[in-house]
C-alpha positions in Angstrom: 23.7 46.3 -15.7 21.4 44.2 -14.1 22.3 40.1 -14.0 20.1 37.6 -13.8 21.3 34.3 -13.4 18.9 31.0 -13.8 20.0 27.5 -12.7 18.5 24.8 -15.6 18.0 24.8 -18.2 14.3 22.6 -18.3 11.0 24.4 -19.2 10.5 27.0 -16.3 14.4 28.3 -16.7 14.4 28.2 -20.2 11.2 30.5 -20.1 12.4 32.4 -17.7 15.4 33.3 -20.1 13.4 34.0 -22.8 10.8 35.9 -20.9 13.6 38.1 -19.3 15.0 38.5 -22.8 11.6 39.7 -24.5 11.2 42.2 -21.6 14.6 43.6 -21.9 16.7 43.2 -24.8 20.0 44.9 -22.8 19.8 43.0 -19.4 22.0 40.5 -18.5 21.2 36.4 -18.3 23.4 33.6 -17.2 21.9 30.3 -17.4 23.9 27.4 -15.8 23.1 23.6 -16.7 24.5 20.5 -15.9 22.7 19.0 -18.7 25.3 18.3 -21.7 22.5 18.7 -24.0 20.9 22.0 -23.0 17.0 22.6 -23.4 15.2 20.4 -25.3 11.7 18.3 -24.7 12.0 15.8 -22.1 8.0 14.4 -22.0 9.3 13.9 -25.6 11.8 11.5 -24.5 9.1 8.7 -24.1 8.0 9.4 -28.0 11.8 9.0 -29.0 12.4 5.6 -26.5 9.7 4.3 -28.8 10.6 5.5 -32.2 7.5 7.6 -32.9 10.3 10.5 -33.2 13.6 11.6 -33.8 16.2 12.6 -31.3 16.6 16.5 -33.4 12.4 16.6 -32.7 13.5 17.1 -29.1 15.2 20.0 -29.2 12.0 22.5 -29.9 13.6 25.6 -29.3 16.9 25.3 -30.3 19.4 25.8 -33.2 22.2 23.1 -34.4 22.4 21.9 -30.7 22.2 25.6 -29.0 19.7 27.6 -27.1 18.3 30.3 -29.8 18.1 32.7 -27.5 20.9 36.0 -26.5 22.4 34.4 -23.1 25.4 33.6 -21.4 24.9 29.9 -21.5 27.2 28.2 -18.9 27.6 24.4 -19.1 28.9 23.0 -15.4 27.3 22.0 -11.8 26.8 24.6 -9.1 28.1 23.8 -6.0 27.1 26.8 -3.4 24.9 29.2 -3.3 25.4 32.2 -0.9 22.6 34.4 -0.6 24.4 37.0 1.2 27.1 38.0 -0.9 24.3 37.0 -4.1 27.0 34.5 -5.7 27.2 31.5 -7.1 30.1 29.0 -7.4 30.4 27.0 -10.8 32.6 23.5 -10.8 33.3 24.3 -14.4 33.9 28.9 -13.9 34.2 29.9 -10.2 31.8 32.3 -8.8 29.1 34.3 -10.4 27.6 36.6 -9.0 24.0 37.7 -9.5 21.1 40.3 -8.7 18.3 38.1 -9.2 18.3 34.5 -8.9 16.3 31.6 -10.3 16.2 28.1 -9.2 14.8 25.8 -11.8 16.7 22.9 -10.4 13.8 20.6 -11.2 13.7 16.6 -10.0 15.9 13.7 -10.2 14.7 9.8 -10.2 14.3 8.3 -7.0 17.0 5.7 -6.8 16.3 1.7 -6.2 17.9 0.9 -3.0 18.2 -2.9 -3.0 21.8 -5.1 -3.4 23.0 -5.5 -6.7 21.6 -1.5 -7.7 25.0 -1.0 -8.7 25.1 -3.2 -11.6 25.4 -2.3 -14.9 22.2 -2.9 -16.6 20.0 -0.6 -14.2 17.8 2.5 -15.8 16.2 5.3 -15.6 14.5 7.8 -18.2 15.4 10.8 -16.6 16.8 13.1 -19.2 18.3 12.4 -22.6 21.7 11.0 -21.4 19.3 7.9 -20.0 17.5 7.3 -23.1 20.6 7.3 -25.0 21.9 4.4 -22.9 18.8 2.4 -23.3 18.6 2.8 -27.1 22.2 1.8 -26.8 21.8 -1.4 -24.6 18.5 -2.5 -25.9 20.1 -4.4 -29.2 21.6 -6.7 -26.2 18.9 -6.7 -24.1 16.3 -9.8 -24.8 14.3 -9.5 -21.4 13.5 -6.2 -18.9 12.0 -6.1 -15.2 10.5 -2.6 -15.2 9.6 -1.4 -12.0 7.8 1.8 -10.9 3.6 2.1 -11.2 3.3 5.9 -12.5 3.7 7.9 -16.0 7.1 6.8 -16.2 7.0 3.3 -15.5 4.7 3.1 -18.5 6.6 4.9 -20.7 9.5 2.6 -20.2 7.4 -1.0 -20.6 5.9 0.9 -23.9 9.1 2.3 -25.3 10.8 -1.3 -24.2 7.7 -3.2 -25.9 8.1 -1.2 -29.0 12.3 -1.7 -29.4 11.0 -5.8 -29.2 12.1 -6.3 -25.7 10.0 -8.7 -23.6 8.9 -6.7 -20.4 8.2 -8.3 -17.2 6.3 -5.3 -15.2 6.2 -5.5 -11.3 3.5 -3.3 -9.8 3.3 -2.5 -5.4 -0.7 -2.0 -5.5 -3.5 -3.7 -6.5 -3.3 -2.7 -9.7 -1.3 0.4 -12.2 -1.0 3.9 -10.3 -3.3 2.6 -7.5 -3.2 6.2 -5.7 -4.9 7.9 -9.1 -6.6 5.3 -10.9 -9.7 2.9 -9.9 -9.6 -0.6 -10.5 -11.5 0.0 -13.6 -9.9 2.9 -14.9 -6.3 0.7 -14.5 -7.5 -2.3 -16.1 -8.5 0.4 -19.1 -4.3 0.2 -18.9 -3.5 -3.3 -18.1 -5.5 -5.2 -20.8 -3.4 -3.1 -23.5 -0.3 -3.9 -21.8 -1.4 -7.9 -21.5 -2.3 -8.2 -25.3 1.2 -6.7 -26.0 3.0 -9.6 -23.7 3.7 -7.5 -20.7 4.1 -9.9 -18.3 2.2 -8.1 -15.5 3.1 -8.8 -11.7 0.6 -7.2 -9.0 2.2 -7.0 -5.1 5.7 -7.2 -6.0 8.8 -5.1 -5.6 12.3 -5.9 -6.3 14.2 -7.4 -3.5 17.0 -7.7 -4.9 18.9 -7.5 -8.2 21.1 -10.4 -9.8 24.1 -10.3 -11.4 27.1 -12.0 -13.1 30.7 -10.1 -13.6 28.7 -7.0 -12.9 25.8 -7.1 -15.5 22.3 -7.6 -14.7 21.2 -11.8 -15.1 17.8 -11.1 -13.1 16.0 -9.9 -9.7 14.5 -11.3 -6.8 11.3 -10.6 -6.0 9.7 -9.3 -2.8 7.9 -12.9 -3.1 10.6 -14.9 -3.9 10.1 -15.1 -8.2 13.7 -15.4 -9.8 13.2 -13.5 -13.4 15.6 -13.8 -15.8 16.6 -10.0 -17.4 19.1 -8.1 -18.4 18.0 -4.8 -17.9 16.1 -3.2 -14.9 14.0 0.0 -15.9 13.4 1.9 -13.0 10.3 4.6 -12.7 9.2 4.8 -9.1 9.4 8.7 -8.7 11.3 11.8 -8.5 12.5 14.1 -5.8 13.1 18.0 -6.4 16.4 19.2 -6.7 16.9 21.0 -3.2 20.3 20.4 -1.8 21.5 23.7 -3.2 18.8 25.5 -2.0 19.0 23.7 1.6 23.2 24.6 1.5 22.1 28.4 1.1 19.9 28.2 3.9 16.6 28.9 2.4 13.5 27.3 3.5 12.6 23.8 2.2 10.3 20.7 2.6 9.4 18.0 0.0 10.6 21.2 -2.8 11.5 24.9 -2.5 9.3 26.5 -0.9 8.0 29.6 -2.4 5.3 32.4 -2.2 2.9 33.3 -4.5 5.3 35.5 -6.2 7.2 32.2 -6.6 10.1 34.2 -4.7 11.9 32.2 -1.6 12.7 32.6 1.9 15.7 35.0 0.6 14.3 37.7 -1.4 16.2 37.6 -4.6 15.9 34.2 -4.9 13.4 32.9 -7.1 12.2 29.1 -7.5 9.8 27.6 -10.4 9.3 24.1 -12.0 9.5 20.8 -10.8 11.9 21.9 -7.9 9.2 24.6 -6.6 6.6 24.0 -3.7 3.5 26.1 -4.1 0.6 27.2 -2.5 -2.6 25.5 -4.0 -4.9 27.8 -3.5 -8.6 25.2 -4.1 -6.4 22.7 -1.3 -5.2 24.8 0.8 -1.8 22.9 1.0 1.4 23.7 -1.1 2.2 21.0 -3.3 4.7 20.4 -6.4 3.5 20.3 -9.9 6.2 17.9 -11.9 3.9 19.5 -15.0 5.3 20.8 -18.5 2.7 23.3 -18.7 2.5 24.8 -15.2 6.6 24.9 -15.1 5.8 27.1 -18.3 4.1 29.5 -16.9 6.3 29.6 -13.4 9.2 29.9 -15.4 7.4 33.5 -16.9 5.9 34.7 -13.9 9.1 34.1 -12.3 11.1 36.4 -14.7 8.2 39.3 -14.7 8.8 39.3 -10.4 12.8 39.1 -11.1 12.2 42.1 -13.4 10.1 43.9 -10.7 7.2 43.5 -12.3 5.3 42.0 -9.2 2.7 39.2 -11.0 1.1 36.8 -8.6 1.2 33.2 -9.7 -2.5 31.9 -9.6 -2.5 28.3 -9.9 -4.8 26.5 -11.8 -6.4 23.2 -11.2 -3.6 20.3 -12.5 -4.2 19.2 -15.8 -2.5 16.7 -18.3 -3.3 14.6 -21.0 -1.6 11.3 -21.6 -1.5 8.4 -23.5 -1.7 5.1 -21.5 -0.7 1.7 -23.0 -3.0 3.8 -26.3 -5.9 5.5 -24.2 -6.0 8.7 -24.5 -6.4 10.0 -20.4 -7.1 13.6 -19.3 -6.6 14.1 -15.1 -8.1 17.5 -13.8 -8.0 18.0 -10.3 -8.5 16.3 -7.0 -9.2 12.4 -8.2 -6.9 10.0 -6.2 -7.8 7.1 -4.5 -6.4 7.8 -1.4 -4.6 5.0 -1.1 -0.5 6.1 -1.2 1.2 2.3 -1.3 3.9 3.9 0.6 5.1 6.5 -1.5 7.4 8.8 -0.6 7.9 10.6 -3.6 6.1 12.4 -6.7 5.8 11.0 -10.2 7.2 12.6 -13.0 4.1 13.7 -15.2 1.8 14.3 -12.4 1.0 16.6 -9.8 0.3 15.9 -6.5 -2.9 17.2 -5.4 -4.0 14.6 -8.2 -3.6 12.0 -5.4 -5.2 14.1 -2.7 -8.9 12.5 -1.3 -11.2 15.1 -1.2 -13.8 14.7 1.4 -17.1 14.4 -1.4 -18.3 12.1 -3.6 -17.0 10.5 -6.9 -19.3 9.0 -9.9 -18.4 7.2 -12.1 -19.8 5.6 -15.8 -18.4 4.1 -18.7 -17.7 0.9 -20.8 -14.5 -1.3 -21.8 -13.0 1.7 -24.0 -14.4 5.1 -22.8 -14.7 6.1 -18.9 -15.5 8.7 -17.0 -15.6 10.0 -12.8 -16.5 12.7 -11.6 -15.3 14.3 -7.8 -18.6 16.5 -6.4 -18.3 18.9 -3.7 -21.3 20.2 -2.2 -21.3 23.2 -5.1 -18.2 22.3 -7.4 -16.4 19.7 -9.0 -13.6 19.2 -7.7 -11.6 16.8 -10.2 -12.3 14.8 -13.3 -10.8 11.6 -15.2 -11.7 11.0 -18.9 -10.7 8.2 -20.4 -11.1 7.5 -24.5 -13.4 9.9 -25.7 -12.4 13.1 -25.1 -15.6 15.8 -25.8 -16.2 15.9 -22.4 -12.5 17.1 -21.0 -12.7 21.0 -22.2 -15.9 22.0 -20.9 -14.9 20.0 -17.3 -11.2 22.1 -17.5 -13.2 25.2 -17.8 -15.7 24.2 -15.0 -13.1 23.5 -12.5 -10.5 26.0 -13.4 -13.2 28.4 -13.1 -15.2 27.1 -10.3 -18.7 27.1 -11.1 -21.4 26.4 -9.0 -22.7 23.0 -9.9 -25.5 22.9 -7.8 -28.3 22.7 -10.4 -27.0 19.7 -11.8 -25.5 18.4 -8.5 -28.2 15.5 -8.4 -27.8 14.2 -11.6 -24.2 14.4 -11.4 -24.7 11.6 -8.6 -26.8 9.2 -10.3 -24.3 7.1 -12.6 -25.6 6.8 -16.0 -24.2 6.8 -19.5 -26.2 10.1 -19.8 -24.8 12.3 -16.8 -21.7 13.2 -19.5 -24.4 15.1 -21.4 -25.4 16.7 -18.5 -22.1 18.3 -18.0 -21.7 19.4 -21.8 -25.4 20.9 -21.4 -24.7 22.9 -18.3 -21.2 24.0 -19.6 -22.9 25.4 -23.1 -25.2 27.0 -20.8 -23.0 28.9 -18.5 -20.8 29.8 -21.8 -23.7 31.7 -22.9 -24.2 33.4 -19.9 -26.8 31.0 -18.5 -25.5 30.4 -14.9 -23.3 33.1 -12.9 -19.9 31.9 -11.9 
């Protein structure tokens, strides 16, 4: 009988599982975590840091704490992988072996590496272990320093903010998630954020953390500020998971790399999720996708090509919606800034050919609660932001994903105006019924 075995247990392995299951209700699957809690919904974890939901809302898929599906669920951290004798070693079992592999490791936070990180005090919202320990700390905790300018350095100052906690929020840039939004586009963010009492701090970083019989009292700033805390929140990106894959000898760089049947350097190793470097086919360069929806889909198209069902994974362009200090935001695309403030890492919620500064022209319109910008190519968009209303953000997906020339509307596109919106709409109900070939 043929084994499969997947390693975590987050979106792309748990689909994988399932996938693999629905194919074939006989073969074999062993999925290894070294998550207490299993599967469950972790861009949910930000809903239940704020109270919108409950802790059991997390766990989609599964029944009274386990994975509804017919596996071999092992709970334990691997420690080897060797792809030449296709085994696996388990801290918790030994070795496994395996005929087909997946890797679903996905990303850890980046740590803060200033004195005094060893504290206790200092978090992160990882998984659901970390939100735990906030929830429990907070009823102690009158003041937090939050750090970290992306999707998860939000989420913390708005889950804080809603538990009652005054938040002092440092930011490296200019303004919020400098390398993806414009100054207008943050201060969308920022005013929210102000009229709650975030105490916001531009050009500052944490130089060093304070602390009295090991708890948190405060941090130093990068400037030389003293604030008064005791808790440090600490969002300022995540890493994939590849120290397994580099012990086995397969082929790595910022994740695991991968071809487009998502397979590795060995060939029954498989990768997918946040761990998994792809080729992006509209940029040419392979990038990571820390995405709940495209580690979906890997995790499936993975299992079809460890079935030997060969299925090429075609990207699409990165999408996600998210809800910014209350403004509803769409991404699609190509739409950073350019600028990288000395990032080293990926955000969790994000993708990165979000930050990538395509060589054309952005234009942009809006007022104080709806905004939108536009990326034009010579024939194409290339990316899209949408900010409060959101009419506009299906017809751009489908224009991107799909690629359609743009050239008929290419001028207006390029003459800011409350109005060039509706030229979009117009041009999508026109190709849609079969008005413009594609």
């Amino acid at each position: 009988m043929t084994r499969h075995v997947i390693i975590g247990t987050g979106i792309a392995g748990y689909t994988a599982a399932e996938t693999l299951r629905t194919m074939d209700p006989s073969v074999e699957i062993v999925l290894v975590s070294d998550d207490p809690y299993g599967f469950y919904s972790r861009p949910g974890l930000a809903y239940y840091l704020t109270g919108e939901i409950p802790e059991k809302q997390l766990f989609l898929f599964s029944k009274k704490g386990k994975l509804n599906l017919d596996v071999n669920h092992i709970k334990g951290q691997v420690t080897q992988i060797d792809p030449t004798s296709h085994t696996i070693n388990i801290n918790t079992s030994g070795k496994v072996t395996y005929d087909r592999l997946l890797l679903a490791t996905g990303a850890s936070g980046v740590p803060l590496d200033v004195p005094g990180a060893n504290l206790q005090g200092l978090v992160k919202l990882d998984d659901l272990q970390d939100t735990r320990k906030i929830l429990s700390m907070i009823r102690n905790t009158k003041t937090a320093v939050v750090v970290g300018g992306g999707v998860v350095g939000i989420e913390l100052v708005e889950g804080l903010v809603a538990r009652g906690v005054k938040v002092h929020y440092l930011l490296r840039g200019d303004w919020f998630w400098s390398n993806v939004l414009g100054e207008i586009e943050s201060g969308m963010v920022e005013r929210p954020l102000a009229h709650n009492e975030v105490t916001l701090h531009h050009h500052e970083e944490i130089a060093e953390i304070l602390g009295k019989r090991g708890k948190v009292t405060g941090v130093r700033t990068s400037t030389g500020k003293i604030l008064q805390c005791e808790m440090v929140a600490v969002g300022i990106g995540v890493k994939a998971r590849v120290d397994l894959a580099q012990g086995a000898g397969l082929k790595t760089e910022r994740g695991i790399m991968v071809n487009e049947y998502l397979q590795t350097s060995a060939s029954d190793v498989f990768a997918a999720g946040d761990a998994a470097q792809i080729l992006d086919p509209f940029s040419g360069h392979s990038s990571i996708d820390n995405l709940w929806y495209p580690g979906r889909k890997q995790g499936r198209i993975a299992a079809f090509n460890m079935a030997g069902q060969k299925e090429m994974y075609k990207r699409t362009v990165a999408t996600n919606v998210l809800l910014l200090a209350g403004v509803m935001t769409t991404i699609i695309g190509a739409i950073g800034s350019g600028r990288d403030e000395g990032q080293v890492s990926t955000m969790r919620g994000s993708s990165e050919t979000w930050q990538q500064l395509p060589n054309t022209i952005a234009s942009e319109s809006g007022t104080d609660v709806s905004h939108l910008r536009l990326v034009v190519g010579e024939q194409k968009l290339l990316g899209a932001l949408v900010m409060g209303d959101q009419k506009i953000s299906r017809p751009l997906r489908d224009l991107i994903n799909a690629q359609v020339d743009i050239s008929p509307i290419r001028n207006q596109l390029l003459q800011p105006n409350e109005q060039f919106g509706q030229s979009v709409m117009d041009y999508w109900l026109k190709t849609k019924s079969g008005g413009q070939a594609r």
